[in-house]
N, C-alpha and C positions, 0 to 999 in steps of 0.2 A: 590397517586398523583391524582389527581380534573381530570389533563385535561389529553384528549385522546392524544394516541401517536403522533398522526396527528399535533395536535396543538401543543403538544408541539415541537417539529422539526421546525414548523412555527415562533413559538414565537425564539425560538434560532436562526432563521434566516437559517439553514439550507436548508429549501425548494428551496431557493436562488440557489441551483444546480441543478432545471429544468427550466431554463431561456426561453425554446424555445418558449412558448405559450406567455409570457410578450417580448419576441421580436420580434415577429411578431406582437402585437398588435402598438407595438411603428413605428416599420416599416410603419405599416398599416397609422398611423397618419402622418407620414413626407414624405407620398408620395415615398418611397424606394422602387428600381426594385423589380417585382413582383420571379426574378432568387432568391432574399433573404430571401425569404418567403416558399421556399420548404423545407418540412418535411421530414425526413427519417423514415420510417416506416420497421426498422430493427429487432425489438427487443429487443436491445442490451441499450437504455434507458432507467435508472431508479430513476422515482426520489425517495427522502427521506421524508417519510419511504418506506424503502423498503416492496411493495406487489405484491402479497402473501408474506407471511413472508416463507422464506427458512428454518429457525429454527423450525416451528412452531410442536411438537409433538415430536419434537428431542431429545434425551436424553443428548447428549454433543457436544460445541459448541468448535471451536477456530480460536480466533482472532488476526488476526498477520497483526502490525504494520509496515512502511518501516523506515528508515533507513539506506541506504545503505548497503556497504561491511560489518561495523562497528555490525551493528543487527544482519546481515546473518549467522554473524559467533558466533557471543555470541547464538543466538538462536540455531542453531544448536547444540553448545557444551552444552549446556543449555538441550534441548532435547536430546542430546544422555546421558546425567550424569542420567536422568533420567529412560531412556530406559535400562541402565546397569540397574539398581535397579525395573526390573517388570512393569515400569510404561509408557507406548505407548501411546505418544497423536495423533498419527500418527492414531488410530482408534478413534476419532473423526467422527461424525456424518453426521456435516457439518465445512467444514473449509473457512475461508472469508481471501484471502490475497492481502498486500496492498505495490505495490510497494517492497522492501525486503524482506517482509514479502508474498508476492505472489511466490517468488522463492521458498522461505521455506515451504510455504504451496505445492506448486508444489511435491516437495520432497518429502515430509512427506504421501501425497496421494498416490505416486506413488512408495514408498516404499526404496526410494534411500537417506537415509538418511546418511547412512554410508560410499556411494561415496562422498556425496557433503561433509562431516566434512573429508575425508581423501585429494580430494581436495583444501579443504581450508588451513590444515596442509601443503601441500606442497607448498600453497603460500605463507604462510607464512612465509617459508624458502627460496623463491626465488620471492619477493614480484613483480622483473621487469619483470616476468610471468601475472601477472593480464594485463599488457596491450593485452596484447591475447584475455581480455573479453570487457575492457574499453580502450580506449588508453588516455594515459596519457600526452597528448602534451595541450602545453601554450593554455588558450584560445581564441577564433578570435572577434573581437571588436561584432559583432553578438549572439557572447554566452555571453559575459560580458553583453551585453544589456539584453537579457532572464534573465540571471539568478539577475541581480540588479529591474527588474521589480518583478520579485518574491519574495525573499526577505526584497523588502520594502513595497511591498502591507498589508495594514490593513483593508480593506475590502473584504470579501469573498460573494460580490455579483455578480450578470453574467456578469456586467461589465468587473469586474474587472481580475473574472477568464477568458473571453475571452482577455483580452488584453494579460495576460500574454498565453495563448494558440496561439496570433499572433506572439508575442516573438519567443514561443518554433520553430514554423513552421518557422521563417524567419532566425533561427541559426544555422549555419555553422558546425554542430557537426560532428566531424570525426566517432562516431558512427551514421551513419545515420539509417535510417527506413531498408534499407536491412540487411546493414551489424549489426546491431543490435541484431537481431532477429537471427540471424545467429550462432553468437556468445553465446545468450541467449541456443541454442539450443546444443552446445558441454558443454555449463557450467552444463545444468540440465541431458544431456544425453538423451533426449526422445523428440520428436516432440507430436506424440499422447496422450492428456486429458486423465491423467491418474485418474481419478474417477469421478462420477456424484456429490460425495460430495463438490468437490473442486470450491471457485469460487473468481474470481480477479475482481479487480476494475480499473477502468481508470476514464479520464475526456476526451472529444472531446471538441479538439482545438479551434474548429471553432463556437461549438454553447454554449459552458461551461455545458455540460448537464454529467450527470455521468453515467458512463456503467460499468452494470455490466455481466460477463461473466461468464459461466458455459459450461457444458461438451453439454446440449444442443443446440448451436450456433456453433457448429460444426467446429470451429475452434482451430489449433493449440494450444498447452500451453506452446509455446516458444512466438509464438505471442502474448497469453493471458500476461505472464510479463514480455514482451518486452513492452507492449502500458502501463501496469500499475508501472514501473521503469523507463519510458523513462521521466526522469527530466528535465524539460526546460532549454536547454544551457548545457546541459551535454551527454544527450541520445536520438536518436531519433527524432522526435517521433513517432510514430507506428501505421503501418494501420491495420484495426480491419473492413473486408468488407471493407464499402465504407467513412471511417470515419479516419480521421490521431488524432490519441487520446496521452495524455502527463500521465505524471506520475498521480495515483487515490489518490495522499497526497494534490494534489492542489485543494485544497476543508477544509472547515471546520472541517473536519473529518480523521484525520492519521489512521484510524483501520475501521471505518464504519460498526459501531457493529447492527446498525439496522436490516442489513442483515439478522441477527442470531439471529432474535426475535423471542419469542415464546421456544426457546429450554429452558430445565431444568437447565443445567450447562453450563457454561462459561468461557473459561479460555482466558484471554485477554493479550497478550504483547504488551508496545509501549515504543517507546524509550525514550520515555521525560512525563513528567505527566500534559500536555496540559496546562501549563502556557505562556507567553508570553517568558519569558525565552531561550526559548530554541533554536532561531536563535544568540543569544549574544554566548552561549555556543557552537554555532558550532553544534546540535544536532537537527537542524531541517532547511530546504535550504529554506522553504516559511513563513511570516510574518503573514500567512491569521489566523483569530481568528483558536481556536481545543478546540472541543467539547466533548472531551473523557470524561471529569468526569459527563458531562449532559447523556451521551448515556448509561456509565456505571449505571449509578441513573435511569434511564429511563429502561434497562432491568429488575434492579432487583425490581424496582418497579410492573414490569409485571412481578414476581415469578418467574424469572430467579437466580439463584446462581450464582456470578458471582465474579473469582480471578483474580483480574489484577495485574501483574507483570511490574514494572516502570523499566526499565534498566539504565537511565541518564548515567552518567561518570564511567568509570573505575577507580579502589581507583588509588588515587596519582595526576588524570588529571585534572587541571582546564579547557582546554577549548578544543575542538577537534576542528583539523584545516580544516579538510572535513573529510566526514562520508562514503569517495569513497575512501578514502587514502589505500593502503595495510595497512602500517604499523600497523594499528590497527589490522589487524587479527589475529594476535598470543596474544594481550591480552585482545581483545575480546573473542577470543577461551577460556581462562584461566577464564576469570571473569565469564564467561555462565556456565563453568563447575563446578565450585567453589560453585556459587549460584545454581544450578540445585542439587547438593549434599546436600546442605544447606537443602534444600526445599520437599527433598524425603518424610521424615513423610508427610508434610503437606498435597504435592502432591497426595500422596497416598491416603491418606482422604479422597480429597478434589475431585480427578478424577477417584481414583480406578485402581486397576491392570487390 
């Protein structure tokens, strides 16, 4: 490919996720309090492409998409079909998680793979136990606002993702930013960052800028995908320092594979194969463009290996009615483990024992 990483992320419109410098310039022109024009000089901003590249000299990468309950659990069963048969992506080099897939990654770092699918098995036998992590009540005319702002949004510029970041902060969610995170932290069993490889994604609310977290910023990893799950009008959303941040899917990007450039191999999940598609089907809560097959084209462009695994519907489903429901967890469990069986040659191959 001609153009540099840089440019192309530009041309795809992704750079659109570091809005702060083009909002302060706009500020700067209509005379806006100078209180709006303060910068947080955290660390925890990053825009697209991601540098230094975290991949860069890596032997293997993995990229995990959100999803909800509906991925957490196919992925898991998905990875443990494979872990019976030799094959550990759980050593991974560096792992990037996004929203569901940050739980997962969580797990898989930290070695607890085995609690979280024995978990999910017994939700899925007493599926009115999930309210313990999410609660399940009607939602308040505040989260119907959040979540139909996201949704119908078709623009994924800083406009548009701070509008929907005013949404998330102004809805009424019975999981709020405490008890969120709180909750987050009995579902994965560990408060402390459980490796340097592991790192989650969020968006802040308030500036639409993307943040990314690692075992450096010294914060929690119930926190970490507490702020990158927290779905506007559903979850949250989660303070990260000085910063109240929404789920890391509200952006162009459901996987944010740039993170993980520069590494040799790449094994990529995402729930849906970044068509438009995939909010009609119930398999994706935001409308904003997804750039997975340009990021996927764009690593191996840069001599990256790279298997991505597309999950979409479980056989028999035409439309999933929320991707938070239990009720999928028992045949997301089945279709993960199904396909992770399927896949062991190739996996083997392709990752190695």
């Amino acid at each position: 490919m001609a153009t540099s990483r840089r440019d192309f992320f530009f041309l795809a419109g992704a750079a659109s996720l570091a809005p702060m410098a083009t909002a302060t310039r706009g500020e700067a022109q209509t005379g806006a309090s100078p209180a709006s024009q303060i910068s947080q000089d955290d660390g925890l901003a990053h825009p697209v492409p991601y540098r230094p590249s975290a991949g860069q000299g890596k032997a293997r990468g993995l990229v995990l998409g959100g999803g909800g309950v509906y991925l957490s659990s196919w992925m898991v069963a998905y990875f443990t079909a494979l872990a019976e048969n030799g094959i550990d992506v759980g050593q991974a080099d560096i792992i990037v998680g996004t929203s569901a897939g940050s739980l997962v990654g969580a797990v898989l770092a930290g070695g607890r793979l085995a609690q979280l699918e024995k978990t999910l098995q017994q939700l899925a036998k007493a599926p009115e136990e999930f309210a313990k992590f999410v609660p399940l009540t009607p939602p308040t005319a505040s989260q119907l606002r959040a979540r139909e702002i996201s949704n119908t949004a078709r623009l994924a510029d800083s406009a548009t993702i701070q509008a929907i970041g005013r949404a998330a902060m102004a809805a009424r969610n019975p999981a709020g930013p405490a008890e969120y995170r709180v909750s987050l932290e009995h579902f994965l069993g560990m408060t402390a960052w459980p490796s340097d490889k592991l790192y989650t994604t969020a968006v802040d609310c308030f500036t639409g800028e993307r943040i990314i977290l690692s075992q450096a910023d010294g914060l929690q990893v119930n926190d970490g995908c507490a702020a990158s799950s927290s779905l506007p009008g559903s979850q949250g959303p989660t303070w990260l320092k000085d910063r109240l941040c929404m789920d890391g899917g509200i952006s162009e990007s459901s996987t944010h594979c740039d993170v993980v450039a520069g590494v040799k191999k790449a094994l990529v999940i995402s729930l849906t194969d970044g068509t438009d598609t995939a909010v009609k089907l119930g398999l994706r809560a935001s409308s904003l463009p997804n750039t997975l097959m340009q990021e996927v084209q764009q690593l191996q462009s840069e001599g990256t290996k790279v298997a991505l695994k597309v999950v979409g519907l479980v056989p028999g489903v035409e439309r999933v009615d929320s991707i938070m429901n239990p009720k999928w967890i028992a045949p997301c469990l089945a279709n993960g483990r199904e396909r992770g069986l399927a896949d062991v040659a190739e996996m083997r191959a392709f990752w190695g024992a």
